[in-house]
VOBAPA-523569 format. One line per field, with one value per residue (C-alpha): residue number from 0; x, y, z. Coordinates in Angstrom, 2 decimals, always signed. Example, Ala and Ser with C-alpha at 12.3 -4.5 7.8 and 13.67 -1.06 7.14 Angstrom:
BEGIN
k <- 0;1
east <- +12.30;+13.67
north <- -4.50;-1.06
up <- +7.80;+7.14
REM end
This chain:
BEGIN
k <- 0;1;2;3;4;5;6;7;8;9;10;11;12;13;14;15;16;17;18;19;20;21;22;23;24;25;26;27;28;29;30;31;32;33;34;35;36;37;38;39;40;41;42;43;44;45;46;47;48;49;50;51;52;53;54;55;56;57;58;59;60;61;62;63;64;65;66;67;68;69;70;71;72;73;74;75;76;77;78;79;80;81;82;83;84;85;86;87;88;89;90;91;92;93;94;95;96;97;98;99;100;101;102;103;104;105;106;107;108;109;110;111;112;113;114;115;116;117;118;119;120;121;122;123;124;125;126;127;128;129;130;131;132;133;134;135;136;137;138;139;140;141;142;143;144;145;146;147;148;149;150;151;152;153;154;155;156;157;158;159;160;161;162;163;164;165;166;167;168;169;170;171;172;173;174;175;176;177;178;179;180;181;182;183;184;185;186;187;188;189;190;191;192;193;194;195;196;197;198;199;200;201;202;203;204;205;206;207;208;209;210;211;212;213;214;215;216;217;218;219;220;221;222;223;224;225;226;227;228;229;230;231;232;233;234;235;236;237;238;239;240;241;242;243;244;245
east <- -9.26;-9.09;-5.60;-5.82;-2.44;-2.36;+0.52;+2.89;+0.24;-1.29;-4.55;-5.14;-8.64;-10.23;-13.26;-15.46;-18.18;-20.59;-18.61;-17.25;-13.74;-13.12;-10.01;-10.70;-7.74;-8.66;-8.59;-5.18;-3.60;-5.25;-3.44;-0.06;-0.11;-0.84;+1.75;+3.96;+2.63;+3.43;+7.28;+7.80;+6.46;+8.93;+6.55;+5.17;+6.70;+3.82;+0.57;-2.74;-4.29;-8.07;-11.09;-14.24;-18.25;-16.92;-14.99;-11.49;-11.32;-13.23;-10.39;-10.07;-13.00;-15.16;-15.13;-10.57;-10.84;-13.44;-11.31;-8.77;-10.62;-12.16;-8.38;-5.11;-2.81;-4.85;-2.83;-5.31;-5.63;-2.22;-1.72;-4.93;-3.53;-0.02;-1.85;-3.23;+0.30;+1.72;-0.38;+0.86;+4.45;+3.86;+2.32;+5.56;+7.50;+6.94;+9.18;+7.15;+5.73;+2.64;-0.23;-3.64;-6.73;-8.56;-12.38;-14.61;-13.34;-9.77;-10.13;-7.74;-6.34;-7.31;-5.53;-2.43;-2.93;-3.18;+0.03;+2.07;+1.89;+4.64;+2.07;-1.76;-3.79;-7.35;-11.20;-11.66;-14.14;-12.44;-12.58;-8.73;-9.51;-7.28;-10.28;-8.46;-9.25;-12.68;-13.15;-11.03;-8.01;-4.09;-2.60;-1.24;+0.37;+3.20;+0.67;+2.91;+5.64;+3.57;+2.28;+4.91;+7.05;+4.44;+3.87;+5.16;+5.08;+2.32;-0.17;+0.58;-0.11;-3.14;-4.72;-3.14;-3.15;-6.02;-7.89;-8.74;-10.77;-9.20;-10.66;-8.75;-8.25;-6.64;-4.85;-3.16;-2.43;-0.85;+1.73;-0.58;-1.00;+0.16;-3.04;-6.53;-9.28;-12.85;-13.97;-14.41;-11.44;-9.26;-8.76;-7.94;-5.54;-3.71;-3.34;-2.01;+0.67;+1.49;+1.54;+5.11;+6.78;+4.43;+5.95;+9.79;+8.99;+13.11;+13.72;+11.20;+12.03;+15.46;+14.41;+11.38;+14.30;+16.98;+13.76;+12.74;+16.40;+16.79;+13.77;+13.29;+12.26;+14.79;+16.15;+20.13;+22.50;+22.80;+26.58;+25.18;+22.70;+24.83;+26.36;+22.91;+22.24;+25.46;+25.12;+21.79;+22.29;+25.73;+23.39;+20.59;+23.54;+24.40;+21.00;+20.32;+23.01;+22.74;+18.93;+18.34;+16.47;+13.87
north <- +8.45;+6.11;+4.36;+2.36;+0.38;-2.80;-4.89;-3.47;-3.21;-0.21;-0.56;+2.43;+2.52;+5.26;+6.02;+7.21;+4.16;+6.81;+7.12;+3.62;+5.49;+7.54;+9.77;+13.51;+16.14;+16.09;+12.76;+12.30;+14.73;+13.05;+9.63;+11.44;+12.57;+9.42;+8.32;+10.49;+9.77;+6.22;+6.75;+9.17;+6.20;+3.49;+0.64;-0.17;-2.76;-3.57;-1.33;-2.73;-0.42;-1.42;+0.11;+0.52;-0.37;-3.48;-1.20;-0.36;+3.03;+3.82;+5.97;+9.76;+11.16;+12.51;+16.61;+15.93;+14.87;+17.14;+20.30;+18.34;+18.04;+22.23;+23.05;+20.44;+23.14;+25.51;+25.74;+24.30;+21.45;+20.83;+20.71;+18.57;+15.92;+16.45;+15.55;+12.05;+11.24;+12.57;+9.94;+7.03;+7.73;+8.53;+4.77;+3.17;+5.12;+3.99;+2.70;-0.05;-2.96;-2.33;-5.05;-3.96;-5.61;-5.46;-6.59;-5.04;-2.26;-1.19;+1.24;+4.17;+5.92;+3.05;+0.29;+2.49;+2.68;-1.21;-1.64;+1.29;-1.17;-4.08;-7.13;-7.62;-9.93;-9.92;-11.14;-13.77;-12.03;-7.99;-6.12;-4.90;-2.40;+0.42;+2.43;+5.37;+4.36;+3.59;+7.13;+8.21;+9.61;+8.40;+6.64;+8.33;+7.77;+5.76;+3.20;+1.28;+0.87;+0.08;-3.10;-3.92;-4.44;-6.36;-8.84;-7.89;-6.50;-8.47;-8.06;-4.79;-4.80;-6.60;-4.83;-1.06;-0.51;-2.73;-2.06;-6.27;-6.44;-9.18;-10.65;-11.44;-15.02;-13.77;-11.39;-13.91;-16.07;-13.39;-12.41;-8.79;-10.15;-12.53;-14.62;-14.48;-15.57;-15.32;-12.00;-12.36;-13.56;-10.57;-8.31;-10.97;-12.61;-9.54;-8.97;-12.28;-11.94;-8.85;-9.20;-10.86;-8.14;-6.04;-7.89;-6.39;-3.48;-2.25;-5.35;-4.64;-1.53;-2.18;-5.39;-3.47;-0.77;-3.40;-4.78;-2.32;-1.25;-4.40;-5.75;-2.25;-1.12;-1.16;-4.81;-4.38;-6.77;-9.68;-8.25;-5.17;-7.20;-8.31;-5.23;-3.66;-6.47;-6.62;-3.55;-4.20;-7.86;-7.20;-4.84;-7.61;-10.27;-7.14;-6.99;-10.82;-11.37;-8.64;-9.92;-11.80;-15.42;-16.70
up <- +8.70;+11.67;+13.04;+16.33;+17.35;+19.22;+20.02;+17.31;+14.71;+13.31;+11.65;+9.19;+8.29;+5.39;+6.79;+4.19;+3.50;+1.83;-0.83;-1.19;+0.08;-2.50;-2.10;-1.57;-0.94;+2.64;+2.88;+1.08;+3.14;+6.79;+5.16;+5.05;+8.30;+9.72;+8.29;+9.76;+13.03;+12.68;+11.83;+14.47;+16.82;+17.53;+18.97;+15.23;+13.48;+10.92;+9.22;+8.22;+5.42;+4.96;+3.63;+5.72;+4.58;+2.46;-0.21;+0.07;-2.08;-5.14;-6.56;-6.93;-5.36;-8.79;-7.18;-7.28;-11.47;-12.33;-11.20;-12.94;-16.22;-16.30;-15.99;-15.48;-15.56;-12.85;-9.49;-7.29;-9.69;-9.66;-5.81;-5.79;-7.88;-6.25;-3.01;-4.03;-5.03;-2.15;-0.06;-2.84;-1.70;+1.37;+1.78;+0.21;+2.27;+5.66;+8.22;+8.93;+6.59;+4.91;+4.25;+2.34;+3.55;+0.56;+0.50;-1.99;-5.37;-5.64;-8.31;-9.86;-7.04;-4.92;-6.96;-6.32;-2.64;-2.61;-4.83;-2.87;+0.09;+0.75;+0.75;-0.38;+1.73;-0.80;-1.13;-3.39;-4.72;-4.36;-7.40;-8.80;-11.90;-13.18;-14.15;-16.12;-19.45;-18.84;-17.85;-20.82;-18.28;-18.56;-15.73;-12.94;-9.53;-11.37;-12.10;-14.41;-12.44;-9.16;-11.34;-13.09;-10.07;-7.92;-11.21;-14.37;-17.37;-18.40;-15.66;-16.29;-19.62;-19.00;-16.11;-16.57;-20.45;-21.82;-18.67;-17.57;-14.38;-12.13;-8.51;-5.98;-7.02;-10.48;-8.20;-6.26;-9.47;-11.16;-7.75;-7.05;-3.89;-1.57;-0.57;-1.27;+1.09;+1.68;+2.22;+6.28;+6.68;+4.87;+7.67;+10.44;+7.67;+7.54;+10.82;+11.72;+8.80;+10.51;+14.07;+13.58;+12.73;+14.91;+18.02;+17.36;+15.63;+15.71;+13.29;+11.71;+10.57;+9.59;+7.55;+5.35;+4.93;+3.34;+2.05;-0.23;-1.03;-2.39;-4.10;-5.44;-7.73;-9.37;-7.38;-6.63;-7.83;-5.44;-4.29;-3.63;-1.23;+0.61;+1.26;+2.20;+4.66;+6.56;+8.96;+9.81;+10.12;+12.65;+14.37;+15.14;+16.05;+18.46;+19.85;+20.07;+22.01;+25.17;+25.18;+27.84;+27.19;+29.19
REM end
């Protein structure tokens, strides 16, 4: 796992090209504490999550689900699987706004990484497949619900139950992600969306936070929206106005 911060931005970068970036337990437990080391620092406003060797993850690495499979209820099974989940949340649950650079397979475990993030900058040509019925395995990682609130029940009908295949251009049509663009372009792409937000990284945080509160899941009630935005809102009138211009 490799994270390297520039103006604001933290690029997060699994580092595992052999094995197109599959997720071990090692590796899902490095992500989480990267994590953490970005929320305890207060000059990132925006993360970049990409893959490295082309591929952005391959899923669950194949040594995590066959432990699984020999015995689901064993202990060490258990905190296996608890610890690619862990790294799902802990994803969604950063301070700062999250953008996948996805080039290449998004698989499984993968796909949930991508969808656990706040915005999906994607290859034309990247590969988007649930993968757990192909491999006769039930969802997991709330992959429903990650779908179904990035673009409906439908896509996730489509692409989680009866196991569709989509590129980044479907990806894009369907609202999975925000843009697609040719594969050399995804990483530079995503860090232009986020440098932004990685230039005031105190705004930043508070936005994502009312953000996430309010597009959920599950969204709030427009009233309630309000209410969520006022405090922070008063706070940045606060700030804007003991800044000094130039």
């Amino acid at each position: 796992m490799l994270c390297e911060v520039s103006a604001g931005v933290a690029v997060v970068t699994l580092a595992a090209p052999q094995r197109r970036n599959a997720l071990t337990v090692e590796m899902a437990t490095e992500l989480e504490a990267v994590f953490d080391e970005i929320d305890a620092r207060q000059d990132v406003g925006a993360v970049v999550l990409r893959g490295s060797g082309g591929s952005f993850c391959a899923g669950a690495d194949l040594g995590v689900l066959s432990g699984a499979a020999q015995d689901p209820l064993d202990d060490d099974a258990q905190r296996h699987i608890d610890a690619l989940y862990g790294s799902f949340l802990r994803v969604g649950r950063c301070r700062a706004a999250s953008i996948a650079a996805v080039r290449g397979p998004a698989v499984g475990a993968g796909l949930n990484l991508v969808l656990a993030t706040d915005l999906r900058i994607v290859a034309r040509d990247a590969r988007l497949i649930s993968g757990f019925g192909r491999i006769g395995v039930h969802p997991g990682g709330g992959h429903f619900t990650l779908l179904s609130r990035a673009a409906g029940r439908d896509a996730a009908a489509g692409v989680g139950l009866f196991g569709q295949e989509i590129d980044g251009e479907r990806a894009a049509a369907l609202g999975l992600a925000w843009q697609a663009v040719d594969d050399t372009d995804v990483e530079a792409t995503a860090l232009r969306t986020a440098a932004r937000l990685g230039a005031d990284p105190a705004l930043s945080r508070r936005m994502t936070a009312s953000f996430r509160r309010e597009a959920g899941p599950p969204a709030t009630s427009w009233d309630v929206g309000l209410e969520v935005e006022r405090g922070p809102q008063m706070w940045s009138f606060r700030r804007r106005a003991s800044t000094p211009t130039t």
